[in-house]
RORONU-881956 format. One line per field, with one value per residue: x, y, z of N, C-alpha, C in turn; residue in one letter. Coordinates in pm, 1 decimal. Layout:
N
nc1	c(X:...)
nc2	c(Y:...)
nc3	c(Z:...)
cac1	c(X:...)
cac2	c(Y:...)
cac3	c(Z:...)
cc1	c(X:...)
cc2	c(Y:...)
cc3	c(Z:...)
type	c(A:...)
***
This chain:
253
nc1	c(81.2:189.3:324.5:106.6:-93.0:-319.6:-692.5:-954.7:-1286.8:-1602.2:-1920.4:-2224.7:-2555.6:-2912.9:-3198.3:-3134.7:-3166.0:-3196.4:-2967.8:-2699.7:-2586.2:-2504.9:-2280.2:-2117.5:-2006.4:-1901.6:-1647.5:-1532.1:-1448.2:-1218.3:-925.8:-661.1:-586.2:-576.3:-767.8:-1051.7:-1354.7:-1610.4:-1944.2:-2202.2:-2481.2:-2774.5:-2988.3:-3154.1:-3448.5:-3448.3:-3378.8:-3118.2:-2888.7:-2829.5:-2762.5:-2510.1:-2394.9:-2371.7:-2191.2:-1962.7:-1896.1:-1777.1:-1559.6:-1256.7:-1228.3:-1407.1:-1652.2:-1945.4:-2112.8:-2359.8:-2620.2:-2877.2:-3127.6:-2924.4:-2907.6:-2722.3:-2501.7:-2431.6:-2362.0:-2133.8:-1997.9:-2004.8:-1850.9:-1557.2:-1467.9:-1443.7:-1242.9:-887.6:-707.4:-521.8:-617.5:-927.2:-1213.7:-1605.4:-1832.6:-2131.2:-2462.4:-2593.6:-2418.1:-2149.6:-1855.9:-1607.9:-1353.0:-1115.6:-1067.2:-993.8:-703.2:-653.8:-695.3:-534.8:-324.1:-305.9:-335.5:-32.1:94.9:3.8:114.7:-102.1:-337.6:-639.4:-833.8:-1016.3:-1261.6:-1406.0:-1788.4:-2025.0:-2363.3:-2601.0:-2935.6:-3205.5:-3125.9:-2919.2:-2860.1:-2719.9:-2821.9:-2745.7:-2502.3:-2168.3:-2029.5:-1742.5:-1491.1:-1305.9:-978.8:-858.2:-861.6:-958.5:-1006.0:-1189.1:-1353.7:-1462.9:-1659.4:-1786.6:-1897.5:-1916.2:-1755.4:-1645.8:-1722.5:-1895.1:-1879.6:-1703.0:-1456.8:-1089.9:-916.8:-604.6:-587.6:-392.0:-254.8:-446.0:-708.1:-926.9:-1151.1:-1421.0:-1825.9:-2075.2:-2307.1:-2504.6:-2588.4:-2771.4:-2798.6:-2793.2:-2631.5:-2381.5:-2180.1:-2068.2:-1983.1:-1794.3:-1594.5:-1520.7:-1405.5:-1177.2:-1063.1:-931.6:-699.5:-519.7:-380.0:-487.2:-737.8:-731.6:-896.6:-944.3:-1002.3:-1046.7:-1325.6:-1474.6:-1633.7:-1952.0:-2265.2:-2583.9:-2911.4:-3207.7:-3541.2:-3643.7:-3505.7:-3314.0:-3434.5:-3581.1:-3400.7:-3214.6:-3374.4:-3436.5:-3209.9:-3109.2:-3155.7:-2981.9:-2747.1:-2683.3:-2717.6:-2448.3:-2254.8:-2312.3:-2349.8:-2194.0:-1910.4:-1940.3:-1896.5:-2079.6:-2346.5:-2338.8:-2173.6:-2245.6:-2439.4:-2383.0:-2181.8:-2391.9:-2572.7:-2387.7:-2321.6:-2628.3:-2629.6:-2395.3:-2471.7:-2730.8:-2601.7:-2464.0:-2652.1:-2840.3:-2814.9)
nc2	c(-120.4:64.8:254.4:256.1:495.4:530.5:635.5:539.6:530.6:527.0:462.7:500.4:318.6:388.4:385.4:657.8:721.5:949.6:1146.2:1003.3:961.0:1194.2:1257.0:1019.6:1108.2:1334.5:1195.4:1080.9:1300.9:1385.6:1535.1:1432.6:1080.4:815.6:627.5:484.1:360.6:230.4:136.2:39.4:-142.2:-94.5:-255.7:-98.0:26.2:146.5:254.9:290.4:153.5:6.2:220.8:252.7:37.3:55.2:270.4:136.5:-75.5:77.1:158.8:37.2:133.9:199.0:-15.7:-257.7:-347.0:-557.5:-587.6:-665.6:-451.3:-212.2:3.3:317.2:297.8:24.0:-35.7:136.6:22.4:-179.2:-144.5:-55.0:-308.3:-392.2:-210.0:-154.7:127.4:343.7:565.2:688.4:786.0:897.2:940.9:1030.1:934.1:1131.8:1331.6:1542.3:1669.4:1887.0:1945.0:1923.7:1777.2:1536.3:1590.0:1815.7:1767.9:1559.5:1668.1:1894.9:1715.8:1621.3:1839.8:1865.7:1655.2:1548.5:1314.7:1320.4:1459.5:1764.6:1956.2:2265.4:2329.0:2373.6:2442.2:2335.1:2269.1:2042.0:2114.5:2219.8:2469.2:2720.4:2735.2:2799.3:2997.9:2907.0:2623.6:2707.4:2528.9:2504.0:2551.9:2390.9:2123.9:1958.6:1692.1:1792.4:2032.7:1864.6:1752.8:1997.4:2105.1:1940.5:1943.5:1777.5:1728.5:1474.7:1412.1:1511.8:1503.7:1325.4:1018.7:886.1:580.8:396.7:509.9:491.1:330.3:50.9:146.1:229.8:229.8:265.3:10.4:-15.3:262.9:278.0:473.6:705.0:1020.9:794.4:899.4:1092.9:901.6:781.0:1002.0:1097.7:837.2:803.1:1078.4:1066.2:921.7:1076.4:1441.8:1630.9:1733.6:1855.4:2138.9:2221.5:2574.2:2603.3:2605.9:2284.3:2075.9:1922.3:1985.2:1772.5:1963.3:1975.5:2162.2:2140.2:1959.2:2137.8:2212.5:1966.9:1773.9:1825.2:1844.4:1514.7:1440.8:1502.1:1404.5:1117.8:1235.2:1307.5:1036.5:942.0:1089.7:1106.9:745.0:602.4:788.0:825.4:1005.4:1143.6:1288.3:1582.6:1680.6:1558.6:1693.1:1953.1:1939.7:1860.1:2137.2:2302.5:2183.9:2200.8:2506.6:2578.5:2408.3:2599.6:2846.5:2761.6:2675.1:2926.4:3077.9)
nc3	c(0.0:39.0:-179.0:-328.5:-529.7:-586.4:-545.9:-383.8:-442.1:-288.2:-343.0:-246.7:-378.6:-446.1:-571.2:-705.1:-987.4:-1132.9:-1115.1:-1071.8:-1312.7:-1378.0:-1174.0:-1158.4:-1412.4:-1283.4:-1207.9:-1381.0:-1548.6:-1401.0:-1314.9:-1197.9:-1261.9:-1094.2:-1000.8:-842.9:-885.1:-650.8:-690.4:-490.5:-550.6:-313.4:-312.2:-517.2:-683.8:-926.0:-1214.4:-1217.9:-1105.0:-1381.8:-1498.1:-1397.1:-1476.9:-1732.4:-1782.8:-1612.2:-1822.3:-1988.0:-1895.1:-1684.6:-1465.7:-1293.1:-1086.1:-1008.5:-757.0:-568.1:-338.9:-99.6:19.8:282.3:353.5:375.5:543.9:549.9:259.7:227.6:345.8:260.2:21.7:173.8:208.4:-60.4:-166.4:-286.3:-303.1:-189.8:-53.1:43.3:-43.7:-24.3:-227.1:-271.6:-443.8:-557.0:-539.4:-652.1:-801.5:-870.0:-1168.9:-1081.0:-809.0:-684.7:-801.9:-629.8:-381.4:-281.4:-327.5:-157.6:58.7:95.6:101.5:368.2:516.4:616.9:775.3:709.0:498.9:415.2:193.4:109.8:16.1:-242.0:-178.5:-356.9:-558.8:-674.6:-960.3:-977.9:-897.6:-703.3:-347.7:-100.6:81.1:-21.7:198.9:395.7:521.3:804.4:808.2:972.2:1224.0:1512.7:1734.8:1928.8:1812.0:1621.3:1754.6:1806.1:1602.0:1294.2:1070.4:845.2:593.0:422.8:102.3:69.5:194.3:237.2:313.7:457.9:392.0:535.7:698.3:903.6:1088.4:1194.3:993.2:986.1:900.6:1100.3:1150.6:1331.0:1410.1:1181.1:966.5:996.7:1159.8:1101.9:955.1:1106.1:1370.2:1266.5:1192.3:1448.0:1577.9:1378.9:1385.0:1690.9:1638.8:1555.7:1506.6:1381.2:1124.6:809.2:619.0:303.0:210.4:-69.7:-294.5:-419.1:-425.4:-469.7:-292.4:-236.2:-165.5:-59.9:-14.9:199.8:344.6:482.0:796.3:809.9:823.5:981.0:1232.0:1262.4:1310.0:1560.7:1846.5:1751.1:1724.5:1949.0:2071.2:1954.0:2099.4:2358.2:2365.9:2195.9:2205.5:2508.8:2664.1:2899.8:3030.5:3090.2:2908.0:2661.1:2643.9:2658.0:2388.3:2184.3:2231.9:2087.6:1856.6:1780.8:1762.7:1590.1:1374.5:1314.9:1232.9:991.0:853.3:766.7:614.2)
cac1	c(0.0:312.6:372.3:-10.2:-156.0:-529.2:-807.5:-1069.6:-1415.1:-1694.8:-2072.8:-2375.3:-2654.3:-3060.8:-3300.4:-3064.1:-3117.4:-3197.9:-2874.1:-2580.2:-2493.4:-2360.0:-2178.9:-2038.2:-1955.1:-1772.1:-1546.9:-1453.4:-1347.1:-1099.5:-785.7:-599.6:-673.7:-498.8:-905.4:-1121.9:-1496.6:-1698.0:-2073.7:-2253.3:-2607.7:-2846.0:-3167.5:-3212.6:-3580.5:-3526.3:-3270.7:-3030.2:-2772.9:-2853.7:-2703.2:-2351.5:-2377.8:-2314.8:-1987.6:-1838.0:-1865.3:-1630.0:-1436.7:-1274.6:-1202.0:-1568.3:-1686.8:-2061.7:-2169.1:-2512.2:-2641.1:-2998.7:-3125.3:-2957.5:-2909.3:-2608.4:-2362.8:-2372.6:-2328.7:-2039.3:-1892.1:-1931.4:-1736.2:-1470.1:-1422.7:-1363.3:-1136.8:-790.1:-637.6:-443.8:-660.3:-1052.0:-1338.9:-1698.7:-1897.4:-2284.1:-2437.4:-2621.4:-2339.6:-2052.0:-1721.7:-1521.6:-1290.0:-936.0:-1111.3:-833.6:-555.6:-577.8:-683.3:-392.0:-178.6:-322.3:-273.9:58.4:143.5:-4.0:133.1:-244.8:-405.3:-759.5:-799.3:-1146.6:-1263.2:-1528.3:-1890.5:-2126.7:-2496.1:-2722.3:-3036.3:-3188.8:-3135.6:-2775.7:-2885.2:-2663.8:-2940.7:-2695.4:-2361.2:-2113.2:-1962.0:-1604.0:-1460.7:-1190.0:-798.0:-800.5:-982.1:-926.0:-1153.7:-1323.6:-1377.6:-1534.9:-1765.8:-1869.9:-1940.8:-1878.3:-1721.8:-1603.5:-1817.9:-1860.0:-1825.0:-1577.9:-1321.0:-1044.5:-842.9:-521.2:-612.6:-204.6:-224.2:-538.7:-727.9:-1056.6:-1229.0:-1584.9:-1920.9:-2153.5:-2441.2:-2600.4:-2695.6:-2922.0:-2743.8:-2797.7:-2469.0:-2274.6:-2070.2:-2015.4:-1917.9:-1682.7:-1467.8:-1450.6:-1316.6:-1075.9:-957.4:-854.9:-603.1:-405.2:-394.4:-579.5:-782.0:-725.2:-962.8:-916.9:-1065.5:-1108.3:-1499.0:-1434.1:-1745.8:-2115.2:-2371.8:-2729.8:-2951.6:-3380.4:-3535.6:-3723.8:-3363.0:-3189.9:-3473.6:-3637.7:-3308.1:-3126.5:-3480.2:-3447.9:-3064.7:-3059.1:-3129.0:-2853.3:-2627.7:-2685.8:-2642.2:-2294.7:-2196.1:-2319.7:-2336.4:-2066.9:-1778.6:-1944.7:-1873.0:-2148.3:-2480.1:-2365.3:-2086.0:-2296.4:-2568.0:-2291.1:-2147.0:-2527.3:-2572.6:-2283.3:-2372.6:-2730.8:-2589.8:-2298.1:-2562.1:-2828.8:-2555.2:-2425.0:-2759.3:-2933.0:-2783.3)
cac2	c(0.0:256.4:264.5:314.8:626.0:482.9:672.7:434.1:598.1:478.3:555.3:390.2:371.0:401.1:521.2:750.3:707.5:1082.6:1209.2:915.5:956.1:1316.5:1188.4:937.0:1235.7:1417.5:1140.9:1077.0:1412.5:1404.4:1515.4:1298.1:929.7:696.2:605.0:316.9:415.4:144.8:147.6:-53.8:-104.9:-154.1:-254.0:-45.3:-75.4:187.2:214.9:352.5:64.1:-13.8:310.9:242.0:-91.6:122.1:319.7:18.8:-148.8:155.3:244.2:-85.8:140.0:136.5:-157.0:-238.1:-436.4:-581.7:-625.3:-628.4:-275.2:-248.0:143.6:357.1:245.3:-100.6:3.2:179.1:-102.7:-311.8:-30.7:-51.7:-388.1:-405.3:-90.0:-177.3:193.3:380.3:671.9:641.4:914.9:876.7:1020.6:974.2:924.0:1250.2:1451.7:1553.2:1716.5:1956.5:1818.1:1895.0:1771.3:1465.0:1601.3:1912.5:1724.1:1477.1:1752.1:1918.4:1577.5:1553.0:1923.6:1891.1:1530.5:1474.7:1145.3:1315.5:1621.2:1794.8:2036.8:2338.5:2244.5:2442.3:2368.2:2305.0:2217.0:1921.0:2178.5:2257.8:2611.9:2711.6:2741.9:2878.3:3042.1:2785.2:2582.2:2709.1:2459.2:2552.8:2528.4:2281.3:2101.3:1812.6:1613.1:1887.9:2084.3:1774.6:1745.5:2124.8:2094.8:1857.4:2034.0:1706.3:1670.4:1322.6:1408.2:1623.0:1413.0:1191.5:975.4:814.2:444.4:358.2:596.9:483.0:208.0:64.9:218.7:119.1:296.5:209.6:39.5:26.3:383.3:282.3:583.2:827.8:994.5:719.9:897.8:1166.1:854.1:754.3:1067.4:1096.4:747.1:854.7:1184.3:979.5:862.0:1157.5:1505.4:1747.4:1711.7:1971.0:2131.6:2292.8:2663.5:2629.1:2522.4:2187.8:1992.5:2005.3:1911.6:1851.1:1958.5:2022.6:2279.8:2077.4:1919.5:2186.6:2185.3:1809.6:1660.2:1867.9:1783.5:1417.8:1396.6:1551.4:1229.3:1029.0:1292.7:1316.3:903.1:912.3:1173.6:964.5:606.2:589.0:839.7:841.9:1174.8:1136.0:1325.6:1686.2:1718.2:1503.2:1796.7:2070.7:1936.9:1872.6:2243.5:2376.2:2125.2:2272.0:2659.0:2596.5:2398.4:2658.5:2947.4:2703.7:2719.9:3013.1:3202.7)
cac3	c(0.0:51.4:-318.4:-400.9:-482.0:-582.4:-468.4:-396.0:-439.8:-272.0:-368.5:-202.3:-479.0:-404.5:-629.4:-777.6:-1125.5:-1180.1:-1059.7:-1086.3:-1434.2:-1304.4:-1011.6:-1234.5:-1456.9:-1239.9:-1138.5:-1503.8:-1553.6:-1264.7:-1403.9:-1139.4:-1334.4:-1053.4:-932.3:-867.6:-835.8:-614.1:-680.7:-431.5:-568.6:-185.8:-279.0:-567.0:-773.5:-1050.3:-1355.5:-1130.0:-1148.2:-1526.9:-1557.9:-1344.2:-1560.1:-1863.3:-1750.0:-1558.6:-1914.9:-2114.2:-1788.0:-1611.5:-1315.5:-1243.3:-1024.9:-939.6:-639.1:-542.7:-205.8:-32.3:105.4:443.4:399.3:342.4:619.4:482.2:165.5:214.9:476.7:144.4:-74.3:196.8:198.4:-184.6:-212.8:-303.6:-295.1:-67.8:-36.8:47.8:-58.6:7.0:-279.9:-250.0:-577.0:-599.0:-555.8:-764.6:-746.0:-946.0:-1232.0:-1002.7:-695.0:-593.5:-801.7:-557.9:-255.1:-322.8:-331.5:-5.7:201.1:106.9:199.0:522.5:564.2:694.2:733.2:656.0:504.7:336.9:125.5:109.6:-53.5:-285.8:-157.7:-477.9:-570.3:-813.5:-1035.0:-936.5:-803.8:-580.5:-248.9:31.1:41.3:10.6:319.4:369.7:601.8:890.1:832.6:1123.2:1308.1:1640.3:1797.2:1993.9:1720.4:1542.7:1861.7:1863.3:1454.1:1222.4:898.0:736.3:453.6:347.9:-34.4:22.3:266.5:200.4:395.5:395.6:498.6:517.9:857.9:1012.0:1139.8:1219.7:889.5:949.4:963.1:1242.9:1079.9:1453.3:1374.9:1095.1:847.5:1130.0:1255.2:1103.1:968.5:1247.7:1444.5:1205.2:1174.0:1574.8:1604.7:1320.5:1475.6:1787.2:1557.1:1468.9:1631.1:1313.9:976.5:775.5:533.4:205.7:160.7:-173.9:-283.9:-505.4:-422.1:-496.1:-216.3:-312.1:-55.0:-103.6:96.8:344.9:366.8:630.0:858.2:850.8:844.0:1139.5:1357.9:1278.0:1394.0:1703.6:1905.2:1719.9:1757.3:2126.1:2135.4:1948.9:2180.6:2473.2:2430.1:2164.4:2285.8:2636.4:2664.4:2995.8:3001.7:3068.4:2824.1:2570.5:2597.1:2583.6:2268.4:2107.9:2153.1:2015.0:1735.2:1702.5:1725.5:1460.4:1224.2:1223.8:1127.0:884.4:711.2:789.3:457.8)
cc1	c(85.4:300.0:202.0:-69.3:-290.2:-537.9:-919.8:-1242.7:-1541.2:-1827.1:-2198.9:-2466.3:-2757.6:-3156.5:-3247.4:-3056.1:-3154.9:-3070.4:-2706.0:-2498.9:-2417.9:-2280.5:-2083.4:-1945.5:-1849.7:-1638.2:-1474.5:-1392.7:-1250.1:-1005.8:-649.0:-654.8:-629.2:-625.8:-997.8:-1226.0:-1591.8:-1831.6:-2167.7:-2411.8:-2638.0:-2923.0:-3220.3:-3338.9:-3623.6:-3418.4:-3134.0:-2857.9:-2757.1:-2758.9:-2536.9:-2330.5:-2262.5:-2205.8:-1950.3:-1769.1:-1759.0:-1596.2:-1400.6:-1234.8:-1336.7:-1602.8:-1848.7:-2062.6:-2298.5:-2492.7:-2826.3:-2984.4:-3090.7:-2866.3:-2761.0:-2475.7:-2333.6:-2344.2:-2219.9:-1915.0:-1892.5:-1825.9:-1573.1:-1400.8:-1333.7:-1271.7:-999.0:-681.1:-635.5:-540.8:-858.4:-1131.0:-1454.6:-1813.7:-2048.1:-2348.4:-2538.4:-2528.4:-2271.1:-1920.4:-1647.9:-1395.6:-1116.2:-987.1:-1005.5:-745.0:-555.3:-577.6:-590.8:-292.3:-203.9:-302.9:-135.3:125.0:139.1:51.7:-15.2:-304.6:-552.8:-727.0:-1002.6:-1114.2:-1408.3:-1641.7:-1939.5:-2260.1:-2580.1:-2849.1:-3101.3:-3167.7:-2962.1:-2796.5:-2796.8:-2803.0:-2885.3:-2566.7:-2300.3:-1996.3:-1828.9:-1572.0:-1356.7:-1078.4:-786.4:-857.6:-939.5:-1042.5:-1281.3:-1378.9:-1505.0:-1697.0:-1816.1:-1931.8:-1880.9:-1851.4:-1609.0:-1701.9:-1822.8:-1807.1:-1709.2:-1382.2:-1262.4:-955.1:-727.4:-546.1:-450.5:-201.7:-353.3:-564.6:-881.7:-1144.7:-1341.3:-1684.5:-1951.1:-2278.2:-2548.5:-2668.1:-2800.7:-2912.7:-2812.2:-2689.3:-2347.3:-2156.9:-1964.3:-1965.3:-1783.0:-1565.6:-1462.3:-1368.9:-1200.7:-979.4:-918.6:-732.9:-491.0:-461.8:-483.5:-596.4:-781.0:-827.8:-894.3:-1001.8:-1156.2:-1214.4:-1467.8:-1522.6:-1878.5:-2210.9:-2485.5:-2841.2:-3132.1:-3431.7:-3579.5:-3583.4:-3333.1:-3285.0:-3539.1:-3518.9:-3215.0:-3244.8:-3475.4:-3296.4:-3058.3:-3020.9:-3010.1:-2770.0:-2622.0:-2639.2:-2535.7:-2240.7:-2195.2:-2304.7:-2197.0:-1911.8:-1819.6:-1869.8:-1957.6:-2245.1:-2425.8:-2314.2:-2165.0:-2414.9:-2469.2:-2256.7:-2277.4:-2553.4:-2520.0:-2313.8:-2466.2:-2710.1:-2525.9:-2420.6:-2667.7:-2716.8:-2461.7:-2562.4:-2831.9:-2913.0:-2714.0)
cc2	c(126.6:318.3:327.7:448.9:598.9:545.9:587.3:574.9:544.7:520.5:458.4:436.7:320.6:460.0:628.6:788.2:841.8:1182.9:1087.6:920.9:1111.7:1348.3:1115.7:1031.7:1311.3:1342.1:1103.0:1164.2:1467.5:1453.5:1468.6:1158.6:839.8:685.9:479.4:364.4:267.9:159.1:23.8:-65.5:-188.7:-143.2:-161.0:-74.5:31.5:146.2:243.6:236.7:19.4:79.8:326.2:144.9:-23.3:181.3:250.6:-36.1:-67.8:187.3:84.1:-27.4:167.0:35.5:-131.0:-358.3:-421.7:-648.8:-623.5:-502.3:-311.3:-84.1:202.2:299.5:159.5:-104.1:18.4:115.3:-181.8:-281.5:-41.6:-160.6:-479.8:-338.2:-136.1:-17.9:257.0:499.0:622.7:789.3:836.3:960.4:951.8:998.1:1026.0:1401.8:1486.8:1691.8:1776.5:1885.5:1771.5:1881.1:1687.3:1510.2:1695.0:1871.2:1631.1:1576.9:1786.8:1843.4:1580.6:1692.5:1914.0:1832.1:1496.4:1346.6:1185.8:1468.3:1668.3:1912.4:2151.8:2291.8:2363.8:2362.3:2419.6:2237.0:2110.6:1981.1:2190.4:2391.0:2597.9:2778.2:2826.8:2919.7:2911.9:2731.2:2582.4:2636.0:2508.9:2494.7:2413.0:2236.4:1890.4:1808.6:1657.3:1965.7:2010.0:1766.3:1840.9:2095.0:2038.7:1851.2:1911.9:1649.3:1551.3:1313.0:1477.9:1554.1:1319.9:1172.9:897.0:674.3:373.5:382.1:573.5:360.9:180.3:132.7:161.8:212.0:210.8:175.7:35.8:111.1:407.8:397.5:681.0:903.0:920.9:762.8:1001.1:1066.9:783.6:869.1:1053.8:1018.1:781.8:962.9:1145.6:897.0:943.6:1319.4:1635.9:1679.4:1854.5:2014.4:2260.8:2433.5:2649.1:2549.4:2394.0:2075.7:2034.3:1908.7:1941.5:1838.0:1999.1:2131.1:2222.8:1983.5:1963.1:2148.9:2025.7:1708.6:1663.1:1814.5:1631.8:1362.8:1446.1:1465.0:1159.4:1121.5:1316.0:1194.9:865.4:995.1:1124.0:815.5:593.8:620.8:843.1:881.0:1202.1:1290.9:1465.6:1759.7:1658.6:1624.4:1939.4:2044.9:1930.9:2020.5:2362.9:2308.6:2202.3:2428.6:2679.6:2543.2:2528.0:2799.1:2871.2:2699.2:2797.3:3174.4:3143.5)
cc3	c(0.0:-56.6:-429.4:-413.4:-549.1:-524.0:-463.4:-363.1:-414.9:-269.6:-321.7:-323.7:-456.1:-439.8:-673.8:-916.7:-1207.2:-1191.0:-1092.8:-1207.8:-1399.8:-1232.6:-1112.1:-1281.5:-1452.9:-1172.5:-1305.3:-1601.4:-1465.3:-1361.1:-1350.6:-1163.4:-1226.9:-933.3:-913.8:-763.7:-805.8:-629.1:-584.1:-442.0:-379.7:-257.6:-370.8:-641.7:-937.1:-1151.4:-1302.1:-1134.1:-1280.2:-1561.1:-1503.2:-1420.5:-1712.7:-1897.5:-1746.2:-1751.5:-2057.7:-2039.3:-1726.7:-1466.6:-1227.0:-1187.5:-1000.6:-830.7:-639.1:-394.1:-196.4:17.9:256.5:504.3:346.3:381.4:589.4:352.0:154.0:310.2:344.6:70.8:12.6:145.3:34.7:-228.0:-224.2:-282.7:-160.6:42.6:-39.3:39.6:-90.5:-96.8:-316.4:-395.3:-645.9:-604.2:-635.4:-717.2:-874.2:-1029.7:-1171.9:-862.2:-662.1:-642.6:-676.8:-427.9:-215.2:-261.3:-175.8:62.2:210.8:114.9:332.9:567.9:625.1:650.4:683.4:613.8:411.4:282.4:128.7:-19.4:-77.7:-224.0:-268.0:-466.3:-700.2:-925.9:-1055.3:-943.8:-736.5:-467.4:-138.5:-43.0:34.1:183.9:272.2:520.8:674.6:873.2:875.3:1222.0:1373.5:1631.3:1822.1:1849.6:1627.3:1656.1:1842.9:1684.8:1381.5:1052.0:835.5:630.0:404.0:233.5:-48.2:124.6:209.9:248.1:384.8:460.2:530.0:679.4:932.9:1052.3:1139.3:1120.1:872.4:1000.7:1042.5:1217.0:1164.9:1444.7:1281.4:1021.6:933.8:1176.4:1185.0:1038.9:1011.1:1323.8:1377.8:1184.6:1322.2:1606.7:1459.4:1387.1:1610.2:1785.4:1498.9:1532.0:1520.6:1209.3:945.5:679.0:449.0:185.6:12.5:-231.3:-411.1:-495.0:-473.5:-384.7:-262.0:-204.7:-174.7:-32.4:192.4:403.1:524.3:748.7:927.2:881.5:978.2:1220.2:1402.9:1340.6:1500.0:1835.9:1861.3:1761.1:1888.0:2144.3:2116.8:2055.1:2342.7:2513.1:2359.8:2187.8:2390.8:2689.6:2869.5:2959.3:2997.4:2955.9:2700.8:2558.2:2564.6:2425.2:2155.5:2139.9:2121.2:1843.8:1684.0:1666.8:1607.1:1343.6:1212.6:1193.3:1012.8:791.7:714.0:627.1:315.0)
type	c(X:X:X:X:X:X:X:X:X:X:X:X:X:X:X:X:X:X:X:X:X:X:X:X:X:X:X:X:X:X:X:X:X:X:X:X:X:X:X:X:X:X:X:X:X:X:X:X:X:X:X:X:X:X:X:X:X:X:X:X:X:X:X:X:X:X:X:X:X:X:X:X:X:X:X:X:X:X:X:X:X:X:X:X:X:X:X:X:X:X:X:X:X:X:X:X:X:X:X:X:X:X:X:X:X:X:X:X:X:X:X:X:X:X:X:X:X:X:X:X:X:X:X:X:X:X:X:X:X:X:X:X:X:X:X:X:X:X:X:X:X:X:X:X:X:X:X:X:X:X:X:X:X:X:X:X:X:X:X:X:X:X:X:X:X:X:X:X:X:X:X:X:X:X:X:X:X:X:X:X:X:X:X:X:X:X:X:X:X:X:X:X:X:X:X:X:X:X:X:X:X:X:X:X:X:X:X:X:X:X:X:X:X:X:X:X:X:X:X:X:X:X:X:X:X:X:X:X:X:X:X:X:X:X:X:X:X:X:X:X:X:X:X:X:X:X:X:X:X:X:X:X:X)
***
């Protein structure tokens, strides 16, 4: 693995078949080629894998997988388990990413020397509107930091698996959190993640999104904070609302 510089790219796929061929898209205009894009169909029931069928078959760094629906986290616990490269990114299969997204995040890891590092996100709409300003992520950011707000973007992070360990969502959480509990037990592993200023992702959010989706996490994010890091009840409610303060001025514009 020293010698590898693969990016392994992992994409859970679900009913996506409106959106995947532009995810796809933007990973085949990378202009860093040293990639290997996992598709893990869960449980899909529309055309949605028909249509990863069709790349894999003129790209061979394309892979598809089939599983039963058993949600994102297992999805992307299957994507691990097939990944062969050095480097691991998490791209969900409505999103998409700018065409120097790993050459520059490549490059940024290996200035910082960081084992994780991210990048700032445009928030779009099915339209690709941009909807909010875009999320510029912080320089630098420990554990606590990760506890008070959690500015690693899934689509936008990538990790060196060489320097870590334990690389597994938590499919206990039922795609809740999982994978807020997955960077904490990561940053326990190394003393900062760094993030990139410059905006090189695309998140696709709806409008009933910011609000229905922050209401429905609050609970999980209270139980990683308690049962999982058992953090204990008062500090587990301090860090939930520093969480809820930083998310609503993260989307309030």
């Amino acid at each position: 693995m020293e010698n590898n510089n693969v990016v392994s790219i992992i994409t859970p796929l679900y009913n996506a078949e409106r959106f995947v061929a532009e995810t796809m898209e933007s990973v085949l205009a990378q202009t860093y080629p040293h990639w290997e894009m996992i598709v893990v169909n869960d449980g899909s029931t529309d055309q949605g894998p028909e249509i990863v069928r069709r790349y894999a078959a003129q790209d061979k760094r394309i892979r598809l997988y089939e599983q039963p629906n058993g949600g994102c986290a297992s999805a992307r616990n299957h994507g691990l388990r097939e990944a062969k490269g050095r480097y691991y990114c998490f791209l969900d299969s409505d999103d998409y990413w700018d065409p120097t997204f790993l050459e520059e995040q490549i490059r940024f890891m290996t200035e910082k020397k960081a084992a994780i590092v991210t990048a700032s996100v445009r928030r779009v709409d099915e339209n690709n509107k941009e909807v909010l300003q875009p999320q510029i992520v912080p320089a630098r950011m420990d554990y606590y930091d990760i506890l008070k707000s959690c500015n690693l973007p899934c689509l936008a992070t990538m990790i060196d698996a060489s320097r870590l360990h334990d690389i597994r969502f938590r499919e206990e959480l039922r795609n809740l959190r999982d994978d807020y509990a997955l960077w904490l037990s990561l940053m326990k592993q190394t003393d900062y993640a760094y993030g990139n200023q410059k905006v090189l992702a695309n998140y696709r959010i709806s409008s009933n999104q910011v609000t229905g989706n922050k209401r429905k996490m609050i609970i999980p994010q209270f139980l990683v904070n308690y049962k999982v890091e058992k953090l204990g009840l008062f500090r587990s409610l301090y860090y939930l609302g520093c969480w809820a303060w930083n998310g609503y001025q993260k989307y309030r514009k």
